[in-house]
Residue frames as a rotation matrix with the C-alpha (Angstrom) as fourth column:
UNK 1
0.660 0.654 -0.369 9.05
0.087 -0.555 -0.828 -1.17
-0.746 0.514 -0.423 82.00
UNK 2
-0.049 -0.835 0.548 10.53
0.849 0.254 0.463 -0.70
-0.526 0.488 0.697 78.09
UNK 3
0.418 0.119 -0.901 11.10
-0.230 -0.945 -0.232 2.24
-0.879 0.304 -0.368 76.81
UNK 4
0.876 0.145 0.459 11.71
0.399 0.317 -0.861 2.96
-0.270 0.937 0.220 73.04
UNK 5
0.291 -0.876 0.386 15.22
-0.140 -0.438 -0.888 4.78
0.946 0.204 -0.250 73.50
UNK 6
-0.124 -0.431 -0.894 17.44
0.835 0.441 -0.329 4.16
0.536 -0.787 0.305 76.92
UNK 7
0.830 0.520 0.205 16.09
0.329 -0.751 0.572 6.79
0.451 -0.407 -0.794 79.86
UNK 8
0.435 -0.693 0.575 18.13
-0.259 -0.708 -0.657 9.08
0.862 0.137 -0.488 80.52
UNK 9
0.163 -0.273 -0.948 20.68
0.766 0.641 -0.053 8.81
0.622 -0.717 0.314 83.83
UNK 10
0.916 0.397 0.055 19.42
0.349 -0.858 0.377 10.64
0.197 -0.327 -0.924 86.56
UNK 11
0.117 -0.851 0.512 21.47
0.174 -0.490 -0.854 13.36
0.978 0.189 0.091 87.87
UNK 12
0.709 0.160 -0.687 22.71
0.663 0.181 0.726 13.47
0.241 -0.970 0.022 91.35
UNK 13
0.077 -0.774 0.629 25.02
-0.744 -0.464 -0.480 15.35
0.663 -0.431 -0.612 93.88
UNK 14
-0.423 -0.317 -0.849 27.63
0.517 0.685 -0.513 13.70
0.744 -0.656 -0.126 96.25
UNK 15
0.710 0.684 0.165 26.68
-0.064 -0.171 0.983 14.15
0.701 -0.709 -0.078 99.91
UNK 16
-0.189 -0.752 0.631 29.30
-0.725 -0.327 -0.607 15.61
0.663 -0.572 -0.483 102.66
UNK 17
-0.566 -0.307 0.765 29.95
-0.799 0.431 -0.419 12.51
-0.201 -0.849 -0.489 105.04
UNK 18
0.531 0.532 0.660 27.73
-0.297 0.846 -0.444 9.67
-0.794 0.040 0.607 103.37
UNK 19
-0.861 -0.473 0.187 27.90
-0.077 0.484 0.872 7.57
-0.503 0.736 -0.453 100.04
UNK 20
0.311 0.838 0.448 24.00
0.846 -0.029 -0.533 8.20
-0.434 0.544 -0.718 98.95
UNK 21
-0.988 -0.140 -0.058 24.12
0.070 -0.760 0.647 11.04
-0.135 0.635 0.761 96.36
UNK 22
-0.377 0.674 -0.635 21.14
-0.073 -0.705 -0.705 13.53
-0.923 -0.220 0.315 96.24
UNK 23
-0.663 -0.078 0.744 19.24
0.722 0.194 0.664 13.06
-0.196 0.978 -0.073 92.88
UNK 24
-0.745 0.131 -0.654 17.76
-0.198 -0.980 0.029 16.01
-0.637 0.151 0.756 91.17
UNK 25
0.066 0.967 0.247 14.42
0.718 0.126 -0.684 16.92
-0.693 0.222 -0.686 90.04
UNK 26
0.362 0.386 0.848 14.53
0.901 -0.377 -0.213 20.62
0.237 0.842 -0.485 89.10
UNK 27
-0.574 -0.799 -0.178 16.57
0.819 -0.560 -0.124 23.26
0.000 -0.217 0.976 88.97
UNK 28
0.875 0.433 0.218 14.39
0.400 -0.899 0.180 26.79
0.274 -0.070 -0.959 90.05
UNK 29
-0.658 -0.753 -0.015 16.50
0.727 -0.630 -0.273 30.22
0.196 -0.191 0.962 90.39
UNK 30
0.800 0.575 -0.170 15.47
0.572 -0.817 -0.069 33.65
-0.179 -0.042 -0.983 91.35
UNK 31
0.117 -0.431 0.895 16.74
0.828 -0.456 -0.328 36.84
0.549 0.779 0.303 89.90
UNK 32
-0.058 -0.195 0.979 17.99
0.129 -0.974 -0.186 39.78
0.990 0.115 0.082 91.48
UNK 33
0.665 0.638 -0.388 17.63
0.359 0.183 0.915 38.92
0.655 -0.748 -0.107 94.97
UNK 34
-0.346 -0.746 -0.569 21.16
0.878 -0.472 0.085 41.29
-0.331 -0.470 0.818 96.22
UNK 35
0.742 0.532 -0.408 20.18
0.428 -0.844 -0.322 44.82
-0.516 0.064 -0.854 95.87
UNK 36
0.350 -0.732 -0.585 23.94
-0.482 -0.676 0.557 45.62
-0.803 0.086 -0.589 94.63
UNK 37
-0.707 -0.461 0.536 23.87
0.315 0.474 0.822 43.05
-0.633 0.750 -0.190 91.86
UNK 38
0.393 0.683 0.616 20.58
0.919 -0.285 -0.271 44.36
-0.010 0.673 -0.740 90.40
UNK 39
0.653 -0.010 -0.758 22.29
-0.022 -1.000 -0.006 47.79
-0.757 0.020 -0.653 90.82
UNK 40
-0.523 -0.749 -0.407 25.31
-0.610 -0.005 0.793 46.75
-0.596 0.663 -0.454 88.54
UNK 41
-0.614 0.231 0.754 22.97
0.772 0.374 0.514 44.91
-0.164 0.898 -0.408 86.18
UNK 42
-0.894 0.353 0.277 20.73
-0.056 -0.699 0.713 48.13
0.445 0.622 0.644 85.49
UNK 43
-0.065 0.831 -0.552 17.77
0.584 0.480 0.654 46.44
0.809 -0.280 -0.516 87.25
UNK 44
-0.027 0.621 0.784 15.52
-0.604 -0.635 0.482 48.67
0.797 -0.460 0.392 89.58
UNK 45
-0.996 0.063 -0.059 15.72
0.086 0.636 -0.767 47.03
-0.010 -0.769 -0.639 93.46
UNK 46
-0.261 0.961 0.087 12.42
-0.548 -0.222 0.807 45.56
0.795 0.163 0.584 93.65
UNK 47
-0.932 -0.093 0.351 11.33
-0.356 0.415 -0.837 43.90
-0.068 -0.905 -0.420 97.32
UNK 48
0.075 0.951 0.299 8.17
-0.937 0.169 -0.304 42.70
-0.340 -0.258 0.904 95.71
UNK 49
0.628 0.509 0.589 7.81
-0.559 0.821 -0.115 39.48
-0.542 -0.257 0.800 93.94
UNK 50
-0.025 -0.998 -0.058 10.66
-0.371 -0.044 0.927 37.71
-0.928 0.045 -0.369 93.65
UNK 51
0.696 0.427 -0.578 10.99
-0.678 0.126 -0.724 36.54
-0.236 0.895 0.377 89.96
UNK 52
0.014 -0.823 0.567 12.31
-0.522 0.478 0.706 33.44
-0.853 -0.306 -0.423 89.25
UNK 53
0.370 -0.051 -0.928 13.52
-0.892 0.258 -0.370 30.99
0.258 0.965 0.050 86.04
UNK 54
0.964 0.184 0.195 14.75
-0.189 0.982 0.011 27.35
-0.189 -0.047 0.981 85.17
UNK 55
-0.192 -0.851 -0.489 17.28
-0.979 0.132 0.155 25.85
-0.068 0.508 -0.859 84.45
UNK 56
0.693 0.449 -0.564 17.19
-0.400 0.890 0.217 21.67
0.599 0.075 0.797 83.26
UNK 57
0.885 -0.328 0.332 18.67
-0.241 0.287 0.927 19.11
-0.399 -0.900 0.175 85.94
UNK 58
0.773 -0.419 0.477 20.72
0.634 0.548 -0.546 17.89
-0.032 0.724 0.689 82.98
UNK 59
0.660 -0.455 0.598 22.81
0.222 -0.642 -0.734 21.43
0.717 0.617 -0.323 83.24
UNK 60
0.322 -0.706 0.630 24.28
-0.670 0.300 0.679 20.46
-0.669 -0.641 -0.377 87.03
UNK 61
0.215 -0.810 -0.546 27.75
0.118 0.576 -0.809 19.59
0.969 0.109 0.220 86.91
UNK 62
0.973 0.229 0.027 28.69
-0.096 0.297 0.950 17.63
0.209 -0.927 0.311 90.00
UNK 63
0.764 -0.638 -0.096 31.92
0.608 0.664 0.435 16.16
-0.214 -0.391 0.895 91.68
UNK 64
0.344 -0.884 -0.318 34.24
0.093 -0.305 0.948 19.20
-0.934 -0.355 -0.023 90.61
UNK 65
0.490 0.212 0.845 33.81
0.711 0.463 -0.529 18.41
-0.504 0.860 0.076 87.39
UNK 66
-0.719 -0.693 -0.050 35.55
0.499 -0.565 0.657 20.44
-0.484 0.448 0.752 84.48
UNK 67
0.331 0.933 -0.143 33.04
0.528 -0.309 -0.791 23.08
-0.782 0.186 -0.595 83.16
UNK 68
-0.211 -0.208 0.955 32.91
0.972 0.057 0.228 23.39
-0.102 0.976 0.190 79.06
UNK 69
-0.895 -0.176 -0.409 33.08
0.118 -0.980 0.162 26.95
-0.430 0.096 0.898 77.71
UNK 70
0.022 0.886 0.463 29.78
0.375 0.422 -0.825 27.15
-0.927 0.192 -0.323 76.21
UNK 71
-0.536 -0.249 0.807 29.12
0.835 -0.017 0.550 28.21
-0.124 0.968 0.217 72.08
UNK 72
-0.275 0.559 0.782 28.21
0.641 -0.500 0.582 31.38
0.716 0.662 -0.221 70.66
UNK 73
0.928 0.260 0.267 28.83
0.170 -0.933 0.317 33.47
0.331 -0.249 -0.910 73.39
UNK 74
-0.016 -0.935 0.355 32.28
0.392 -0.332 -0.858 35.78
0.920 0.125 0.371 74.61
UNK 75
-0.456 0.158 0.876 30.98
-0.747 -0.603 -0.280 37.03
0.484 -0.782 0.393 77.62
UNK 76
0.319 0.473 -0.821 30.30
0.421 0.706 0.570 33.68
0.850 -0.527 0.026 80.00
UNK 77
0.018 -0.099 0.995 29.77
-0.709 -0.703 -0.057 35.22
0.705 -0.705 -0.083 83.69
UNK 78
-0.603 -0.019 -0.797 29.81
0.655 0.559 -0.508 33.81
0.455 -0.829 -0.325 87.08
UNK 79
0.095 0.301 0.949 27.35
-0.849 -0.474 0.236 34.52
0.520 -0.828 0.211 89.96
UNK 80
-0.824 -0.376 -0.423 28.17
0.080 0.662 -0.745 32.37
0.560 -0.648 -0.516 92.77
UNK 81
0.101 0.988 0.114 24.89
-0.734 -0.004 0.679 31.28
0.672 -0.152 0.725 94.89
UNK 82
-0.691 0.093 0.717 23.60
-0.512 0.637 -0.576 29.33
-0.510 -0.765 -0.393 97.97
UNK 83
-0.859 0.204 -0.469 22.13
-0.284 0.574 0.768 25.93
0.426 0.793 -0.435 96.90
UNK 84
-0.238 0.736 0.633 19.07
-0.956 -0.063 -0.286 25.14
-0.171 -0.674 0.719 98.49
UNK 85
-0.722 0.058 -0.689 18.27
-0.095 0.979 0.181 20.60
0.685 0.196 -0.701 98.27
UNK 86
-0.163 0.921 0.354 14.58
-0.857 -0.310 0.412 20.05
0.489 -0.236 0.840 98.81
UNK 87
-0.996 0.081 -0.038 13.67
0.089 0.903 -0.421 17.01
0.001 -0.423 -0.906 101.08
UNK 88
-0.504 0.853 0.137 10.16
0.645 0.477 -0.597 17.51
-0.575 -0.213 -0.790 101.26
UNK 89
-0.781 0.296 0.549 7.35
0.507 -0.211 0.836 19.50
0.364 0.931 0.015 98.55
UNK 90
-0.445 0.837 -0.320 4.13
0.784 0.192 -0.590 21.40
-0.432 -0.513 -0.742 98.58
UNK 91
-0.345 -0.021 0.938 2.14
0.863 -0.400 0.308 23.43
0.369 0.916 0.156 97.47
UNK 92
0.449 0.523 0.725 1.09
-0.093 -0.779 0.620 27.07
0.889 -0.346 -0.301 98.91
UNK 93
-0.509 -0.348 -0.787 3.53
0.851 -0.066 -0.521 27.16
0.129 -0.935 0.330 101.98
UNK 94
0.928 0.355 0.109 2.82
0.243 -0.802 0.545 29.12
0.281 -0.479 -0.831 104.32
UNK 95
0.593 -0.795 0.128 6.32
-0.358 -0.402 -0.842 31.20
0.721 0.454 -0.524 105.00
UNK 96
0.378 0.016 0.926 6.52
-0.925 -0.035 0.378 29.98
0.039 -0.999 0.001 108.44
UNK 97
0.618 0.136 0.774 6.73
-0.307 0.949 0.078 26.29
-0.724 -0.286 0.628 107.39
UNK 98
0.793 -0.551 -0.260 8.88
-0.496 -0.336 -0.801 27.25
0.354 0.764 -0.539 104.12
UNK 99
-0.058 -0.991 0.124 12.35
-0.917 0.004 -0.398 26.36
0.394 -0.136 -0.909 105.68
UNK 100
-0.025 -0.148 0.989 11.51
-0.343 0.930 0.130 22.71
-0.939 -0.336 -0.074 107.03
UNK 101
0.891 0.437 0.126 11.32
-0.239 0.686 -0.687 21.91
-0.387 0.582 0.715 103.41
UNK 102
0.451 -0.777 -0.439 15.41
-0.780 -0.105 -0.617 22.35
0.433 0.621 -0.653 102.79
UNK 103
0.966 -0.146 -0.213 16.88
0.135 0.989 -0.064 18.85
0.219 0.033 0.975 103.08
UNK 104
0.235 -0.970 -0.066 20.85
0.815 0.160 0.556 20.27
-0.529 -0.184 0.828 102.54
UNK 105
0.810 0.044 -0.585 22.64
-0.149 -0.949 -0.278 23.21
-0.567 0.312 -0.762 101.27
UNK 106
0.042 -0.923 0.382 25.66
0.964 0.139 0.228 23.48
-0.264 0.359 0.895 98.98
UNK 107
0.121 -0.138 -0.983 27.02
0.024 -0.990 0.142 26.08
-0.992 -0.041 -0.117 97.13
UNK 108
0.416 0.154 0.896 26.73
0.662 0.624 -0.415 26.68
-0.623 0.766 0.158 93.15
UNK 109
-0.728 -0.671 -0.141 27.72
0.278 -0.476 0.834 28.57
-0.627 0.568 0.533 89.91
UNK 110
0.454 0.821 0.347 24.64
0.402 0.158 -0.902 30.18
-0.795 0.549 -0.258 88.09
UNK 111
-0.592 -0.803 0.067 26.94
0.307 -0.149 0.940 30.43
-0.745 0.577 0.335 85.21
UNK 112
0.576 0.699 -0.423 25.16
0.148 -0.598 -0.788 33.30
-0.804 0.391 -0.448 82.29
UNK 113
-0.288 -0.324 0.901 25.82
0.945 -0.247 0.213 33.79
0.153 0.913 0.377 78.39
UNK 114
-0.430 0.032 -0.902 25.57
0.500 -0.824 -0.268 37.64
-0.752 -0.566 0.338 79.36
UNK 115
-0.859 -0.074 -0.507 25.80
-0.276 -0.767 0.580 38.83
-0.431 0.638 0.638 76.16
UNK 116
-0.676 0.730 -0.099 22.98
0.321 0.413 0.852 36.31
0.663 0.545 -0.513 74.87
UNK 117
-0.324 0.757 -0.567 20.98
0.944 0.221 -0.244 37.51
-0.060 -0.615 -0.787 77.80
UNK 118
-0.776 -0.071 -0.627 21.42
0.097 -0.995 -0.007 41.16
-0.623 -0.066 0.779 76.72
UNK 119
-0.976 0.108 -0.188 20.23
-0.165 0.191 0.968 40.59
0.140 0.976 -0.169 73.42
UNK 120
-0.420 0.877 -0.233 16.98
0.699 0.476 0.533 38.61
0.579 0.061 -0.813 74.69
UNK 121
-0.281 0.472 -0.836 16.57
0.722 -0.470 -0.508 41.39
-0.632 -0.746 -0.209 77.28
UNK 122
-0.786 -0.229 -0.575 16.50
-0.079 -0.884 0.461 43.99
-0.614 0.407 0.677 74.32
UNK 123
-0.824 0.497 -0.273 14.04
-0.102 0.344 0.934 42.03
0.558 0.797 -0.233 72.50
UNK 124
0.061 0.923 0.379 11.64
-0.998 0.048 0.044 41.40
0.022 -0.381 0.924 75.31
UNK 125
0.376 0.101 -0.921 12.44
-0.516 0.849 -0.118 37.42
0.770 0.519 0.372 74.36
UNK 126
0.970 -0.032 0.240 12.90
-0.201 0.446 0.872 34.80
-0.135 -0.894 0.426 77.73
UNK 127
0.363 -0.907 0.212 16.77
-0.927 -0.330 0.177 33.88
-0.091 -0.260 -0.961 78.77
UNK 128
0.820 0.230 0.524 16.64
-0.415 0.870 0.266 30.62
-0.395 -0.436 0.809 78.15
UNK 129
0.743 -0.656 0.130 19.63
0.393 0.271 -0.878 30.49
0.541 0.704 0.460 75.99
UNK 130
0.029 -0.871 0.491 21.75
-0.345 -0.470 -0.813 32.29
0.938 -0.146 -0.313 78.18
UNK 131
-0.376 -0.204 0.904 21.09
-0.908 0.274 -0.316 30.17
-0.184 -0.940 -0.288 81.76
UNK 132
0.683 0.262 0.682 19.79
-0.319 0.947 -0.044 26.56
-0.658 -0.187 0.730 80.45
UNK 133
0.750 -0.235 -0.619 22.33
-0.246 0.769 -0.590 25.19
0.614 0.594 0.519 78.28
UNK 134
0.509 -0.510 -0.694 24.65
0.721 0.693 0.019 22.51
0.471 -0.510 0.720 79.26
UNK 135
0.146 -0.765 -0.627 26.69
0.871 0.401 -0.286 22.70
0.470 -0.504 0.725 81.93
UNK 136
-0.053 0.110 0.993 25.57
-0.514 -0.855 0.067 26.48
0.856 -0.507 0.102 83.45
UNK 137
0.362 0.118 0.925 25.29
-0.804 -0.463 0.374 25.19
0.472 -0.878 -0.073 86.96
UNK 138
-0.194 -0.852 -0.487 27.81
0.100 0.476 -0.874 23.68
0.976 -0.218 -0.007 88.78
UNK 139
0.551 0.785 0.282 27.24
-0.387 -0.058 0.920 22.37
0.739 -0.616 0.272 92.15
UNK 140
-0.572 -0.715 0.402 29.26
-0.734 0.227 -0.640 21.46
0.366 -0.661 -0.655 95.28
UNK 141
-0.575 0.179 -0.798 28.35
0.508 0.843 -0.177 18.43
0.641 -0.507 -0.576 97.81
UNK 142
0.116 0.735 0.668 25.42
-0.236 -0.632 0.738 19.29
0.965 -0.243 0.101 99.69
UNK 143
-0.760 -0.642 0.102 25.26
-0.143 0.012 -0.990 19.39
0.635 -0.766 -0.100 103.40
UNK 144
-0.027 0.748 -0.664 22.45
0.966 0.190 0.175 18.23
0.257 -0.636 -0.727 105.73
UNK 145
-0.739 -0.407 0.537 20.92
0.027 -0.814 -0.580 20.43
0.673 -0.414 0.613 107.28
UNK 146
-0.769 0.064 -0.636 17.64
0.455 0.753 -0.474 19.53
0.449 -0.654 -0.608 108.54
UNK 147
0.362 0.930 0.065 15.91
0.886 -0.365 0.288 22.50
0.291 -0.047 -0.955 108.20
UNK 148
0.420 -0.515 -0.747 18.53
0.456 -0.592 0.665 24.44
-0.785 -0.620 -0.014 110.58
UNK 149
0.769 -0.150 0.621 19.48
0.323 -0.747 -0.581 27.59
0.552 0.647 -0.526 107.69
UNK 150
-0.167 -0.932 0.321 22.64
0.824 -0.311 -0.474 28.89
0.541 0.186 0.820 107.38
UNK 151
0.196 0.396 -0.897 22.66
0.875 -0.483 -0.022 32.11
-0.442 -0.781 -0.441 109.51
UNK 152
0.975 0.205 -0.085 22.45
0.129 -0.836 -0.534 35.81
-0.180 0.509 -0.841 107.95
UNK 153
0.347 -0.936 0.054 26.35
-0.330 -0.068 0.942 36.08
-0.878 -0.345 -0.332 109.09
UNK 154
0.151 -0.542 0.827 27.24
0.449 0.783 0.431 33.13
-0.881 0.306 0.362 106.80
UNK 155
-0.166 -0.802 -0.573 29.96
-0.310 -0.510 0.803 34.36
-0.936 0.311 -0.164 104.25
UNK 156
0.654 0.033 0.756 29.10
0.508 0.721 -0.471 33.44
-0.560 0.692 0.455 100.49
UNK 157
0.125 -0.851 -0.510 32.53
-0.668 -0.452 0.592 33.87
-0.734 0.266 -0.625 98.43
UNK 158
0.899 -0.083 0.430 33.57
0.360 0.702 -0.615 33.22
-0.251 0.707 0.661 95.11
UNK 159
0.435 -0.741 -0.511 37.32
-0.522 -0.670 0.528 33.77
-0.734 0.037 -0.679 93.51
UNK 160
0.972 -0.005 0.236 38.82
0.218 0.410 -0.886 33.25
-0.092 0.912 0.400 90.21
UNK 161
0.270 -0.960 -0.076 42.46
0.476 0.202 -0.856 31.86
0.837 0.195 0.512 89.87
UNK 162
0.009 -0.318 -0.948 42.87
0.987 -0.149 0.060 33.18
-0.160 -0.936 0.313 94.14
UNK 163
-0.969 -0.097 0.228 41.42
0.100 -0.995 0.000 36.61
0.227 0.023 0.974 93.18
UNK 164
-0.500 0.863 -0.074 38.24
0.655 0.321 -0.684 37.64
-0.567 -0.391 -0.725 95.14
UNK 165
-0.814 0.385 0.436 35.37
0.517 0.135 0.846 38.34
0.267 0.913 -0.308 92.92
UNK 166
-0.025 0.771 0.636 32.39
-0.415 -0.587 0.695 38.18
0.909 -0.247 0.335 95.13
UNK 167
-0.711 -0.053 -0.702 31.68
0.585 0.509 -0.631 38.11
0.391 -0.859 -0.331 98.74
UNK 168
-0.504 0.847 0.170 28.53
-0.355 -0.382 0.853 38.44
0.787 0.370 0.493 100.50
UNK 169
-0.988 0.102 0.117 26.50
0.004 0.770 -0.638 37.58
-0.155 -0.630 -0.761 103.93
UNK 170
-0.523 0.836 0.167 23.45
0.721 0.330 0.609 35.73
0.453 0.439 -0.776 102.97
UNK 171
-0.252 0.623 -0.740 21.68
0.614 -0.488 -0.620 38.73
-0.748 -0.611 -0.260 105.18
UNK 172
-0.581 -0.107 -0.807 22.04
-0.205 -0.940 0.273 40.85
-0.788 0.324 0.524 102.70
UNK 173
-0.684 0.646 0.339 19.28
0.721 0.527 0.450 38.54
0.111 0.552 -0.826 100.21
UNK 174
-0.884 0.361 0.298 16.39
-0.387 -0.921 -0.032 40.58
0.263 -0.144 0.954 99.77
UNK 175
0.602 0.780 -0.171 13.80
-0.708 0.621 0.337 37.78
0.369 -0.081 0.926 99.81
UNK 176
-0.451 -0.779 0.436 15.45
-0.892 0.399 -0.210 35.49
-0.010 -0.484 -0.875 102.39
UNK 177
-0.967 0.108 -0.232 15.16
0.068 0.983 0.172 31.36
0.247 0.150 -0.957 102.03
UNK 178
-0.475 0.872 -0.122 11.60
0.452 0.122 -0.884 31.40
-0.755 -0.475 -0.452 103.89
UNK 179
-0.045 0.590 -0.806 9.94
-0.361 -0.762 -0.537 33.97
-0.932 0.267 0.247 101.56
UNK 180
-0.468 -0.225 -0.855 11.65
-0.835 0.430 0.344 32.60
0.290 0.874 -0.389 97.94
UNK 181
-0.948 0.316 -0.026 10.07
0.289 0.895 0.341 29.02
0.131 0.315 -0.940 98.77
UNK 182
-0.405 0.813 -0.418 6.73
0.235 -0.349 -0.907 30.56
-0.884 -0.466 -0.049 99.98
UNK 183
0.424 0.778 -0.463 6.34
-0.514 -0.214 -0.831 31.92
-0.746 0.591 0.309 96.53
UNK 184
-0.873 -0.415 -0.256 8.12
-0.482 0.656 0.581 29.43
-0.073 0.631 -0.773 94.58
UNK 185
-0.859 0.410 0.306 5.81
0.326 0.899 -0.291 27.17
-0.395 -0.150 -0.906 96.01
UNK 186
-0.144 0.926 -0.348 2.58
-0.307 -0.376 -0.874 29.47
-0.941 -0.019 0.338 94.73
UNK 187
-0.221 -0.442 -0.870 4.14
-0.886 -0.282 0.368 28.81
-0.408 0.852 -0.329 91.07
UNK 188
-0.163 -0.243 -0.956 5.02
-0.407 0.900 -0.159 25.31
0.899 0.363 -0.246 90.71
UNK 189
0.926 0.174 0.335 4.19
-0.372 0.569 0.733 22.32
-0.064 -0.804 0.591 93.48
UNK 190
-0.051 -0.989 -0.139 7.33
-0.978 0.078 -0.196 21.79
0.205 0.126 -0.971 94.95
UNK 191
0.979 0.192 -0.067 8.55
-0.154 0.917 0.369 18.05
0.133 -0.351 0.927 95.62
UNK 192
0.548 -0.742 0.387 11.43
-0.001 0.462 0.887 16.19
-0.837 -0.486 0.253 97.22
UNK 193
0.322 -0.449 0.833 14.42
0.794 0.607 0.020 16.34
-0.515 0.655 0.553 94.77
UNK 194
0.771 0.297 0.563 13.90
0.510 -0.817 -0.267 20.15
0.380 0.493 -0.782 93.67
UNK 195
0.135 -0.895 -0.426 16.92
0.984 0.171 -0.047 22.42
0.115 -0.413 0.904 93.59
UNK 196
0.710 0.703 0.048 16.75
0.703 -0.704 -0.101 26.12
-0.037 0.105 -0.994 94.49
UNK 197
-0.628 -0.694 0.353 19.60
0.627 -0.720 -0.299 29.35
0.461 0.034 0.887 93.67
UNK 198
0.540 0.735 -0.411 18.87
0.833 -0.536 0.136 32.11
-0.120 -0.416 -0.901 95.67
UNK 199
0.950 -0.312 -0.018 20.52
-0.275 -0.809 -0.519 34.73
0.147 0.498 -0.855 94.06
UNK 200
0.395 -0.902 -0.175 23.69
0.847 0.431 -0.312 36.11
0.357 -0.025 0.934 93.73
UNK 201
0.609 -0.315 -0.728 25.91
0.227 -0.811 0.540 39.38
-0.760 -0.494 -0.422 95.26
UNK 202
0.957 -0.062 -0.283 27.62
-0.246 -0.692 -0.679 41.87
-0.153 0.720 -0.677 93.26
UNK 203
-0.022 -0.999 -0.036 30.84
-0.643 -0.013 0.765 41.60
-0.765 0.040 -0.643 91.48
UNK 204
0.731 0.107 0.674 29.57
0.424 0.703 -0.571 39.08
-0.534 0.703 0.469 88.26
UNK 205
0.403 -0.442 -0.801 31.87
-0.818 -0.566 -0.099 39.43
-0.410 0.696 -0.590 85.70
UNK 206
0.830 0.477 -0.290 33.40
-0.538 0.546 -0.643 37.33
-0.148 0.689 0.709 83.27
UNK 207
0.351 -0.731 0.585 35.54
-0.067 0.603 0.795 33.85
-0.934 -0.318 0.163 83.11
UNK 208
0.400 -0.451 -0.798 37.89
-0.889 -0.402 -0.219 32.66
-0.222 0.797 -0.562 80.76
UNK 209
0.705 -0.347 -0.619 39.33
-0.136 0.790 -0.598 29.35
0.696 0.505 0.510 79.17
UNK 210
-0.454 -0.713 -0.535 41.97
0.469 0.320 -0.823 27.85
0.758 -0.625 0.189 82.48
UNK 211
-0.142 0.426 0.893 39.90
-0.549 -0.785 0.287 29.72
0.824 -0.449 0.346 84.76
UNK 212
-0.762 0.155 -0.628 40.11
0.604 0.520 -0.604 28.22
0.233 -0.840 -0.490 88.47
UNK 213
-0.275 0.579 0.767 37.03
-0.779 -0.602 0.175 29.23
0.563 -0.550 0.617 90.41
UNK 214
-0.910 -0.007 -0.415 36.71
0.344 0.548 -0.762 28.44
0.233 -0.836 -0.496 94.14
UNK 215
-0.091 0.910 0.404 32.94
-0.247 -0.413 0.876 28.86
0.965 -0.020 0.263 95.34
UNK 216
-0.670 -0.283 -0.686 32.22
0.284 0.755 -0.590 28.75
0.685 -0.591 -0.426 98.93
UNK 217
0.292 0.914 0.283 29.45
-0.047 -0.281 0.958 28.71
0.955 -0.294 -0.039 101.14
UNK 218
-0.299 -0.608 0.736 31.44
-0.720 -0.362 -0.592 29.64
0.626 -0.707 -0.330 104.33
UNK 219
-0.731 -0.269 0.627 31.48
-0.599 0.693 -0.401 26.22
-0.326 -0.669 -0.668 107.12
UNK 220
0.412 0.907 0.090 28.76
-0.635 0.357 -0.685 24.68
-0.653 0.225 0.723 104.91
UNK 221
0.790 0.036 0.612 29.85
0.392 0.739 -0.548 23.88
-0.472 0.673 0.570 101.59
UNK 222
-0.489 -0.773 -0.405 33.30
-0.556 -0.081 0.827 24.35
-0.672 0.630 -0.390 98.96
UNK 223
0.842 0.503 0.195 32.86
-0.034 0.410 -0.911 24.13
-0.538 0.761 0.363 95.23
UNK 224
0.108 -0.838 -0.535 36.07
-0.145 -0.545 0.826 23.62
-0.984 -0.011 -0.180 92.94
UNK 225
0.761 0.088 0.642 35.97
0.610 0.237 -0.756 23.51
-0.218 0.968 0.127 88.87
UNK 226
-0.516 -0.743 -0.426 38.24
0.064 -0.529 0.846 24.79
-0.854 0.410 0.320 86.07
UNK 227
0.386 0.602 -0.699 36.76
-0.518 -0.485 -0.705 26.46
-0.763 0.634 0.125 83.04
UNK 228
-0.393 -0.859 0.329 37.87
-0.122 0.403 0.907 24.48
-0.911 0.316 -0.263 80.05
């Protein structure tokens, strides 16, 4: 087939113990899904429907990569997140069948223009400017998994220049991996390729130009980048 400009080159993640690399469809998130990070953003704990947003595939950075400061904002945050890598799609799960669709996990960076997200929250006006632009989500190597989910226990940590930030066991999700695809899936038909954040735990706060930041998704996955 010719196209009238060169198609873009997909994006991928590396893969813990292989040499295939994971190529990306779409990047879904959900908001608020720690009860102590919606308390330190102002946000009312809500255990009904979980509420979720985009990001483009184009805004994973892979391999470790260096992650660009971004323009036009002073306040760039970290929230540190379990990745979810879809192997298989659908539409209306049922919650029960929800978790055979996660292919591999990793661990990521939903990285936030805070202040640009204040702003749009004051206005009423959608966040896209403050979680889709280049380079907001940084991704580690993903891990099989096979369906088998990380267990509630499992430690997510994040630390900036060997100072802990946030730390968090995935139990503590309010809408846990089964539920978030269940109603993902009511939204949008999921499909093979589709990447999913499931929130973050308290402690966001904000990086800086030389900034090391270690993400880790305790015996799963390790993310390392420098802010630059």
């Amino acid at each position: 087939m010719n196209y009238v400009i060169a198609p873009p080159v997909p994006t991928s993640l590396p893969v813990l113990g292989d040499t295939l690399r994971f190529p990306i469809r779409r990047v879904f998130c959900i908001g608020r899904n720690y009860a102590e990070h919606a308390k330190e953003m102002g946000a009312a704990v809500e255990s009904g429907r979980p509420m979720f947003f985009c990001k483009p595939a184009d805004a994973v950075v892979a391999d470790g990569k260096d992650v660009p400061y971004p323009t036009l904002t002073n306040e760039l945050h970290h929230e540190v997140e379990m990745v979810l890598a879809l192997g298989a799609g659908g539409r209306d799960v049922p919650v029960e069948h929800a978790a055979a669709l996660v292919w591999g996990v990793g661990v990521g960076l939903d990285l936030t223009r805070r202040d640009l997200q204040a702003q749009a929250k004051a206005k009423g006006h959608p966040w896209d400017v403050a979680k889709a632009f280049d380079h907001s989500a940084p991704v580690s190597a993903l891990r099989p998994v096979a369906g088998a989910l990380p267990a509630p226990d499992t430690e997510l940590r994040l630390t900036v220049n060997g100072g802990m930030r946030q730390h968090a066991p995935l139990g503590e999700m309010i809408h846990d991996v089964p539920h978030i695809l269940a109603a993902l899936s009511t939204l949008f038909e999921l499909q093979p390729g589709d990447l999913v954040f499931t929130g973050t735990p308290a402690g966001v706060a904000a990086l800086e130009r030389g900034d090391h930041v270690r993400a880790e998704l305790a015996g799963y996955a390790e993310l390392d980048c420098r802010i630059v």
